[in-house]
LUMNUVO-981717 format. One record per atom (N, C-alpha, C): residue in one letter; chain; atom name; x, y, z. Coordinates in pm, 1 decimal. Example, Ala and Ser with C-alpha at 12.3 -4.5 7.8 and 13.67 -1.06 7.14 Angstrom:
# LUMNUVO-981717
["A","A","N",[1319.0,-569.0,780.0]]
["A","A","CA",[1230.0,-450.0,780.0]]
["A","A","C",[1320.0,-330.0,780.0]]
["S","A","N",[1285.0,-225.0,708.0]]
["S","A","CA",[1367.0,-106.0,714.0]]
["S","A","C",[1290.0,3.0,787.0]]
# end
This chain:
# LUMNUVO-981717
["X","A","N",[516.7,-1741.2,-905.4]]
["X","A","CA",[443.2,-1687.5,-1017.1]]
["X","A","C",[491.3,-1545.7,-1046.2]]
["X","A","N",[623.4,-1540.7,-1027.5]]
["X","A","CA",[683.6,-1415.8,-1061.6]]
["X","A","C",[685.9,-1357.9,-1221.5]]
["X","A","N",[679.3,-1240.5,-1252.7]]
["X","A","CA",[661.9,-1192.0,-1370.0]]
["X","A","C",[777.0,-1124.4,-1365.7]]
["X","A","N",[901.5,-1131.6,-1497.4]]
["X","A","CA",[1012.6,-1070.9,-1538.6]]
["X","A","C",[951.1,-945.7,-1605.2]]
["X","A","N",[989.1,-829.8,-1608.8]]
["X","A","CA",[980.3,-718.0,-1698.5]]
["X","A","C",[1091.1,-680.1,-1733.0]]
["X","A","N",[1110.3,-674.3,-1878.8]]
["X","A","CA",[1238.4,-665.0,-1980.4]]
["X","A","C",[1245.3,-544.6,-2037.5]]
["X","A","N",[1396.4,-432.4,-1998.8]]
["X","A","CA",[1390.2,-341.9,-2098.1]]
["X","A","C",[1510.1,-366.9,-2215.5]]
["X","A","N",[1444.6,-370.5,-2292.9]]
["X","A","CA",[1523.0,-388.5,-2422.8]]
["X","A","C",[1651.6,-315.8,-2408.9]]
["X","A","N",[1762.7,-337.2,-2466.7]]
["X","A","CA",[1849.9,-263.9,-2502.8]]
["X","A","C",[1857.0,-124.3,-2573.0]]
["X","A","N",[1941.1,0.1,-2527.6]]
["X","A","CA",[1892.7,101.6,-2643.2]]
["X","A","C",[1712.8,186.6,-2571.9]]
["X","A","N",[1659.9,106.1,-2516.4]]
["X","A","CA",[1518.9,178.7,-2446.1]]
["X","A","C",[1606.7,234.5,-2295.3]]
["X","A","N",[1524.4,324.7,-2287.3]]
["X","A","CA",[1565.8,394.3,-2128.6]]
["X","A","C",[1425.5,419.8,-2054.2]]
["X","A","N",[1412.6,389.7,-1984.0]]
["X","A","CA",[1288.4,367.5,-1922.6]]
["X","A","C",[1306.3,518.3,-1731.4]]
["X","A","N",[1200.2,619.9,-1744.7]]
["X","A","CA",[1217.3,709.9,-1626.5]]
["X","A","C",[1248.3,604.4,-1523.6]]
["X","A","N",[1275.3,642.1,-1350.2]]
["X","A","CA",[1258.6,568.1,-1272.3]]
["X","A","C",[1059.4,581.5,-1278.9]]
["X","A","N",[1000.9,650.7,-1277.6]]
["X","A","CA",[878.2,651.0,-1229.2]]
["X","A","C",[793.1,529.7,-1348.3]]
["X","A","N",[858.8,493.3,-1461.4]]
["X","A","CA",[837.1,413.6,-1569.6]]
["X","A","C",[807.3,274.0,-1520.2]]
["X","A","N",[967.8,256.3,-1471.0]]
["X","A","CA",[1015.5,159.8,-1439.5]]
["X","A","C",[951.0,91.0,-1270.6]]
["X","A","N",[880.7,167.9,-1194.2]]
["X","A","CA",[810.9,194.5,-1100.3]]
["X","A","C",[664.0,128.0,-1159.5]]
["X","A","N",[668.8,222.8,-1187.3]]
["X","A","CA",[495.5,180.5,-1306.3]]
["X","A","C",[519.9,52.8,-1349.1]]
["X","A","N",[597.8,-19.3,-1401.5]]
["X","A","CA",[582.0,-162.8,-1476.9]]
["X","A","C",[576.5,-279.1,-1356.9]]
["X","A","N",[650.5,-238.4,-1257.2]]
["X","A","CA",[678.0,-290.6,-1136.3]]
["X","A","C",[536.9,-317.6,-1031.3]]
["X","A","N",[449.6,-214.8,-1019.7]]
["X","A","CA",[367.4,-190.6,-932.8]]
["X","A","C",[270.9,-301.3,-1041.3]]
["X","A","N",[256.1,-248.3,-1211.2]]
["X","A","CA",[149.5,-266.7,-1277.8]]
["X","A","C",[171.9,-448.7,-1267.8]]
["X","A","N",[280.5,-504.5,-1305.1]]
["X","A","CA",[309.4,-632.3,-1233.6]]
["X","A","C",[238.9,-727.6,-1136.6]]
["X","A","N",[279.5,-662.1,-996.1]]
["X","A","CA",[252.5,-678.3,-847.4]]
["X","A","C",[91.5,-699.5,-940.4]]
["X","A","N",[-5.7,-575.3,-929.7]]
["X","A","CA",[-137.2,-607.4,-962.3]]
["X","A","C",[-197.1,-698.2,-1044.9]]
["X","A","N",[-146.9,-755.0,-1152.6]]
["X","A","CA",[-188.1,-841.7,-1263.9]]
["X","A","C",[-150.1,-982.3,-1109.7]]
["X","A","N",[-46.9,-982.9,-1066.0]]
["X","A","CA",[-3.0,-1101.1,-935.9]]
["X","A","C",[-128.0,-1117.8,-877.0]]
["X","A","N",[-174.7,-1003.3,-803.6]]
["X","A","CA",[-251.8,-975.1,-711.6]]
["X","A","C",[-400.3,-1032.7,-753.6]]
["X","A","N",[-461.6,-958.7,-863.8]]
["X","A","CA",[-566.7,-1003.1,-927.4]]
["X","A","C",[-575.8,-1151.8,-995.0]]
["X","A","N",[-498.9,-1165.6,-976.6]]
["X","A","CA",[-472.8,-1332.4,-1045.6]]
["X","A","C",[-513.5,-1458.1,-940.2]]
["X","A","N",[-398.8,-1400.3,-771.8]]
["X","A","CA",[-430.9,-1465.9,-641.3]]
["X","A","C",[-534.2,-1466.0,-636.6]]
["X","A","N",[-650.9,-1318.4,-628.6]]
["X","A","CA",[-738.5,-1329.2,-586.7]]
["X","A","C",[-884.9,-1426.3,-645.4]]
["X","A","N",[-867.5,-1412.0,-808.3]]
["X","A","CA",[-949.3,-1491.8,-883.7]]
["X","A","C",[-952.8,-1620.8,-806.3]]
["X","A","N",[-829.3,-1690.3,-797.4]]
["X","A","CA",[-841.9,-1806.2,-749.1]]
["X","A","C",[-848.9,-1865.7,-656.4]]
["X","A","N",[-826.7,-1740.6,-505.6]]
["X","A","CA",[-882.6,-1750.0,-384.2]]
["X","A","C",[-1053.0,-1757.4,-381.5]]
["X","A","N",[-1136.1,-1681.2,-488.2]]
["X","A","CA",[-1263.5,-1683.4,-499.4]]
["X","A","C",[-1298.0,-1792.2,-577.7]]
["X","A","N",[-1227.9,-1825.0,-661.2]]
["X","A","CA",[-1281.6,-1981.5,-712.1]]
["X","A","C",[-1241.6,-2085.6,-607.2]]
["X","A","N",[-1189.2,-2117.0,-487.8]]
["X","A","CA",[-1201.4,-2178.1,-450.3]]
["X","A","C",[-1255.5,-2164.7,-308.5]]
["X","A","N",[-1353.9,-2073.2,-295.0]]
["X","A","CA",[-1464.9,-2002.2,-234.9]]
["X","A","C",[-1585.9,-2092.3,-261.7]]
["X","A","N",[-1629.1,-2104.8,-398.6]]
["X","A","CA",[-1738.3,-2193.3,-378.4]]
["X","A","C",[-1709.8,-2315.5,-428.1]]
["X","A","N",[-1569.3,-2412.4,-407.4]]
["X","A","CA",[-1568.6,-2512.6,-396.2]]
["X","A","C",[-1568.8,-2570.8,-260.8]]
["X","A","N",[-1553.6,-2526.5,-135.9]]
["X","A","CA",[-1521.4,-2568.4,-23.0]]
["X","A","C",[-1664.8,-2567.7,66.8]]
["X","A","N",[-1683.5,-2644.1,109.7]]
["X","A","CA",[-1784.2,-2607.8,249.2]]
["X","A","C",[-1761.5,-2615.1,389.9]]
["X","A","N",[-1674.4,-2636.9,447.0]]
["X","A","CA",[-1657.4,-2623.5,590.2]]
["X","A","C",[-1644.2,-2481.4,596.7]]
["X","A","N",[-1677.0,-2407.8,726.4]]
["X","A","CA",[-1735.3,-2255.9,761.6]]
["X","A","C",[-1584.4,-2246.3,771.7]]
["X","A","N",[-1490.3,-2318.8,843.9]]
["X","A","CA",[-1349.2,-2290.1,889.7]]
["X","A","C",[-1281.8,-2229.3,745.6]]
["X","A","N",[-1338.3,-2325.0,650.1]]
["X","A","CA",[-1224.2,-2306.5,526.0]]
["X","A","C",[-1241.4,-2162.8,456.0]]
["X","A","N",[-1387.5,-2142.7,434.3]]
["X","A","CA",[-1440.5,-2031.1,386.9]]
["X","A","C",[-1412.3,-1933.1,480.8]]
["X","A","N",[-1397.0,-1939.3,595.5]]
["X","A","CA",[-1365.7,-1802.0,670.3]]
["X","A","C",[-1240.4,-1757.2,636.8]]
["X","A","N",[-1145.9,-1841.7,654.4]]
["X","A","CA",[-1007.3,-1843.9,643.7]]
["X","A","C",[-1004.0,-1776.4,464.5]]
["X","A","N",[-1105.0,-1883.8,399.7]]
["X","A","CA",[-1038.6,-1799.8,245.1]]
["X","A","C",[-1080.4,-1633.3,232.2]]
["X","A","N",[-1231.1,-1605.2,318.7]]
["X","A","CA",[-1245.4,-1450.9,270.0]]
["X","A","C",[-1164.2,-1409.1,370.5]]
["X","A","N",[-1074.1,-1440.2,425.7]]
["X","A","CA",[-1012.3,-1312.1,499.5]]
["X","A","C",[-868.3,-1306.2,426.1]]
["X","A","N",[-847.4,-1403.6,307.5]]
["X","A","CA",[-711.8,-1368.3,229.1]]
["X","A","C",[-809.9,-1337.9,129.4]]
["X","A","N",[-931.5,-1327.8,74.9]]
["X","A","CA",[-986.7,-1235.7,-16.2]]
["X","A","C",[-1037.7,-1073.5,-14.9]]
["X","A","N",[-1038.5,-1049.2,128.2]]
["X","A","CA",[-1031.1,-911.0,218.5]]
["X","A","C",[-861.6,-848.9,203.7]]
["X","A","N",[-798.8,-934.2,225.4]]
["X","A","CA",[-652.6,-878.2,211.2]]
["X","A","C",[-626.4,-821.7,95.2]]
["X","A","N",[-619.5,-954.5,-22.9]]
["X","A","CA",[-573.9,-887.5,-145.6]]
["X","A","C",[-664.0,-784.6,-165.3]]
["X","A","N",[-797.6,-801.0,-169.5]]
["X","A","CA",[-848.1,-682.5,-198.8]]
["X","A","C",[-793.0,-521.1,-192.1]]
["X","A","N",[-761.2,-543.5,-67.9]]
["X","A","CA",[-697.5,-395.0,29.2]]
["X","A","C",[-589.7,-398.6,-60.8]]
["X","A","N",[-519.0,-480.0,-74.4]]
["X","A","CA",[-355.2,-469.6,-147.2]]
["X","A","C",[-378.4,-436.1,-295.8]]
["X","A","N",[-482.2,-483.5,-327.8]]
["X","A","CA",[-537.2,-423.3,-471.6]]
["X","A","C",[-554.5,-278.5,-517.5]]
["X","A","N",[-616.6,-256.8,-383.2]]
["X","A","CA",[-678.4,-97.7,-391.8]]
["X","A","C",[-544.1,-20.7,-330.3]]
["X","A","N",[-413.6,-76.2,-310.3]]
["X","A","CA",[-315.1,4.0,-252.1]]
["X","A","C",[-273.4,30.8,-356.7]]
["X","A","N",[-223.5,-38.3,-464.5]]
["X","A","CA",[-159.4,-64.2,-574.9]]
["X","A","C",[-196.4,22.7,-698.3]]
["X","A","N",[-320.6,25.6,-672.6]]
["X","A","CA",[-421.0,132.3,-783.7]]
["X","A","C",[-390.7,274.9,-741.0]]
["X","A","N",[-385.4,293.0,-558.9]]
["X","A","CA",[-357.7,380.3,-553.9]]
["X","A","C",[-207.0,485.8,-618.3]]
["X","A","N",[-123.0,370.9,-553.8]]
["X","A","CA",[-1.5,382.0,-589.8]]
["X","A","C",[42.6,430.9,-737.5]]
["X","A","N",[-13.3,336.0,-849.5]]
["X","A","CA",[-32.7,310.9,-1016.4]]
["X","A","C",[-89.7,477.3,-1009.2]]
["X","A","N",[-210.1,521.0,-973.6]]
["X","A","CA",[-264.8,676.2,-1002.7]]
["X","A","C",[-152.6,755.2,-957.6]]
["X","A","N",[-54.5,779.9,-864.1]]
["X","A","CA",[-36.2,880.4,-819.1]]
["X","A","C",[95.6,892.1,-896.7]]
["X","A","N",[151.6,740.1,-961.1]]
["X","A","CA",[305.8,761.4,-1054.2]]
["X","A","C",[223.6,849.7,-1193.0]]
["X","A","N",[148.3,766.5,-1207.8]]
["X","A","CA",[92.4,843.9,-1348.2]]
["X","A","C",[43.0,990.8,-1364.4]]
["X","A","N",[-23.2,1061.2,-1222.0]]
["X","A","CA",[-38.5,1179.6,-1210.6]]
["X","A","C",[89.7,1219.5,-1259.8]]
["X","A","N",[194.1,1181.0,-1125.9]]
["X","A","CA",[314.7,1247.1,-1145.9]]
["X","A","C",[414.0,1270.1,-1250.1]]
["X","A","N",[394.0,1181.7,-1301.1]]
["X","A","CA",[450.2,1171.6,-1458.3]]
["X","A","C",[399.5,1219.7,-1573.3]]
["X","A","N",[441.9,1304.9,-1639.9]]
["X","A","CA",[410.5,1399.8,-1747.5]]
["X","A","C",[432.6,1312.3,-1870.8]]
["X","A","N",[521.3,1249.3,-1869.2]]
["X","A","CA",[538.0,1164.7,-1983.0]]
["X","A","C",[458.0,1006.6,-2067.7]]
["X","A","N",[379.8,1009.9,-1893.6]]
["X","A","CA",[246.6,917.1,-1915.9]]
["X","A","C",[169.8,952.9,-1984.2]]
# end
């Protein structure tokens, strides 16, 4: 479920740009896994299955909130944002 990001020809994109589209990517990935790790949260009932799914819904989470972090600190850094 990989996402291509395209720079046009003639566009020049900073590295911290090009960083930014990359990370902003990963997260749209991330938030996407996770929707559907939680929809299939309350389809399941064995305790095994549900344990197993919130602890890859604990993960992305964390990887979510890395990513945001990450996304704030290019955009601080970047003046051109």
């Amino acid at each position: 479920m990989a996402q291509v990001v395209e720079v046009k020809p003639g566009m020049q994109s900073s590295p911290n740009q090009m960083k930014l589209k990359q990370l902003v990517t990963r997260r749209e990935q991330v938030t996407q896994a996770l929707a559907k790790e939680k929809g299939l949260l309350t389809k399941l009932a064995i305790p095994e299955t549900k344990a197993s799914i919130k602890r890859v819904i604990e993960s992305l989470e964390k990887e979510q909130e890395t990513l945001d972090e990450l996304i704030g600190k290019i955009i601080k850094e970047d003046d051109a944002m």
